[in-house]
SERO-4910 file (N, C-alpha, C, O; in steps of 0.05 Angstrom, whole numbers):
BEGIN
 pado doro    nc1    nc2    nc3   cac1   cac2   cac3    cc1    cc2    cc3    oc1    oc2    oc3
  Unk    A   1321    832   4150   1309    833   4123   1327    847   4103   1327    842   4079
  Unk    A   1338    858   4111   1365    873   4094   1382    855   4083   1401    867   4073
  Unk    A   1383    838   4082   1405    812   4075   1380    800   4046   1386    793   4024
  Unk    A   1361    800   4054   1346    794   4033   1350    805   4010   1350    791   3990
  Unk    A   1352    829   4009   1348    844   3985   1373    848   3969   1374    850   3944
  Unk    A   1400    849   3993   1433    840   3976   1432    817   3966   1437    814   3942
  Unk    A   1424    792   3986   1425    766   3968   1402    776   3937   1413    772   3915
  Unk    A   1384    784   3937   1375    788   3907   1388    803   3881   1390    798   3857
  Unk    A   1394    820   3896   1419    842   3879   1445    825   3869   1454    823   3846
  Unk    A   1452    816   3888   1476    799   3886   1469    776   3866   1486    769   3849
  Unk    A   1443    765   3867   1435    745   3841   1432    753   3819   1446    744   3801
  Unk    A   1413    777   3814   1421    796   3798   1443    794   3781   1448    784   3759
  Unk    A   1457    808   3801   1487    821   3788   1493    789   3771   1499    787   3748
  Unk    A   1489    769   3786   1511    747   3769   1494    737   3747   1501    726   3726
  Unk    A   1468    742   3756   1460    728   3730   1451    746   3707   1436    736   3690
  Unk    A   1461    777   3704   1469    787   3688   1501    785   3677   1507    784   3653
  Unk    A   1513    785   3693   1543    768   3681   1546    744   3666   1560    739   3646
  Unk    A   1529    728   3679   1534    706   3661   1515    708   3635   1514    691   3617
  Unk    A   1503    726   3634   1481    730   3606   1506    735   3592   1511    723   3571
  Unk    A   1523    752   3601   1537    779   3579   1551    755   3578   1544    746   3556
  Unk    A   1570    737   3592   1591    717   3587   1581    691   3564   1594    682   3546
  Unk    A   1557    686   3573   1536    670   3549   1542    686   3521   1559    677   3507
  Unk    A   1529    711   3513   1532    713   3488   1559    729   3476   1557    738   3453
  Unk    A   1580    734   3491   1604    735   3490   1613    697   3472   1627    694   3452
  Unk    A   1606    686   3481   1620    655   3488   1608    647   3463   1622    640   3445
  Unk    A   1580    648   3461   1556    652   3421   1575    656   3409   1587    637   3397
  Unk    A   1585    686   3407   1596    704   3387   1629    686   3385   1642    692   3365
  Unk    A   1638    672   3397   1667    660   3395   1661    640   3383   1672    637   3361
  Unk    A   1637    614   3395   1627    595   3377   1625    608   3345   1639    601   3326
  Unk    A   1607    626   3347   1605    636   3317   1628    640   3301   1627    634   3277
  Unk    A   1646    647   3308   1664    649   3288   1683    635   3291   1701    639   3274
  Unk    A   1688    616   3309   1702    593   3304   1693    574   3283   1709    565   3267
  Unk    A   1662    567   3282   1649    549   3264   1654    566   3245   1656    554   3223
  Unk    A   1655    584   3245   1659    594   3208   1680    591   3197   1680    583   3174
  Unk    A   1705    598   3211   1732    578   3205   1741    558   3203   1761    550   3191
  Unk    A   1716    541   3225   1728    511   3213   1708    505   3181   1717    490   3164
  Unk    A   1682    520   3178   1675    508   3158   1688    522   3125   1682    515   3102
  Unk    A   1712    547   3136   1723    545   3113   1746    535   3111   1758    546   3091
  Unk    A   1757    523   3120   1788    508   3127   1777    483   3110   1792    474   3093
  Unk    A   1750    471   3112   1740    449   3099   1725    449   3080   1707    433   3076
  Unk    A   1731    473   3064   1726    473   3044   1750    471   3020   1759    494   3018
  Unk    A   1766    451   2997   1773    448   2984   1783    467   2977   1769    487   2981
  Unk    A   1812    473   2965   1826    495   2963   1815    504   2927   1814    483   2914
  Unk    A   1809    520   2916   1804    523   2889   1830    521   2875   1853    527   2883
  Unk    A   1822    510   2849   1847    507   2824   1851    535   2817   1834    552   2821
  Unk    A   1877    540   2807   1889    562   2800   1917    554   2777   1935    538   2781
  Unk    A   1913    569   2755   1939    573   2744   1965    592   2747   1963    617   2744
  Unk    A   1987    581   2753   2007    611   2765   2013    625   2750   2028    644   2756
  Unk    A   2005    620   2719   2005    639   2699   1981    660   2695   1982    679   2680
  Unk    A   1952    650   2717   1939    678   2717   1944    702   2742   1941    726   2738
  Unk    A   1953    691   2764   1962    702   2773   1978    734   2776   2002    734   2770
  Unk    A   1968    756   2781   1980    774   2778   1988    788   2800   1968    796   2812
  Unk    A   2011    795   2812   2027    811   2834   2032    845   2837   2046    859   2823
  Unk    A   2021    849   2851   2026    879   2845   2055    883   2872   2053    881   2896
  Unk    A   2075    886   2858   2102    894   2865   2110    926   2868   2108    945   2852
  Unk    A   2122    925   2896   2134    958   2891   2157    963   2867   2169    945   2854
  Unk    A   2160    992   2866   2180    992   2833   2212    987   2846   2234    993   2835
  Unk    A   2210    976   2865   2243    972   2871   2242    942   2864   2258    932   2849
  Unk    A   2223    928   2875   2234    895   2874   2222    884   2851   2224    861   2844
  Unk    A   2204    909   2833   2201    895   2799   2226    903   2790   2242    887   2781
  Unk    A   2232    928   2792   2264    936   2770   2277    907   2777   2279    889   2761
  Unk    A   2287    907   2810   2307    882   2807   2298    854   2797   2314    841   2784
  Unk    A   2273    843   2802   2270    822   2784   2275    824   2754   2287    808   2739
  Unk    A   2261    849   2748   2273    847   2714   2305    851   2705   2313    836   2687
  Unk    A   2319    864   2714   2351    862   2720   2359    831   2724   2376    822   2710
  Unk    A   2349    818   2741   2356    779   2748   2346    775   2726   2363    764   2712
  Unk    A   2323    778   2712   2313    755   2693   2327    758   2670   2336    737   2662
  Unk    A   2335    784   2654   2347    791   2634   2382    778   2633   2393    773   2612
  Unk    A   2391    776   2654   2419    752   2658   2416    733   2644   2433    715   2645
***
């Protein structure tokens, strides 16, 4: 009768694994579908004149040094 109660434990054990592996596996679905539904979403219009860069002060000085040439 001792074999009875490992085989139950032992069911147990897996079919608490596969719960945790189930919503492990949810949580990957989930955010895969959220990347594909923004990949398919249309890129927005933009002008490169509103655009603004925030540059460290070494590679603005040298752009303004190139542009003034």
């Amino acid at each position: 009768m001792e074999h009875v109660g490992n085989g139950k434990e032992a069911a147990l054990r897996h079919l608490h694994e596969a719960i945790d592996r189930l919503c492990r596996d949810a949580d990957a679905v989930e955010f895969w579908a959220d990347a594909v539904a923004g990949f398919a979403e249309p890129v927005p219009d933009y002008e490169p004149g509103d655009i603004s860069v925030w540059l460290p002060a070494e590679q603005a000085s040298a752009l303004r040094r190139t542009s003034k040439s």
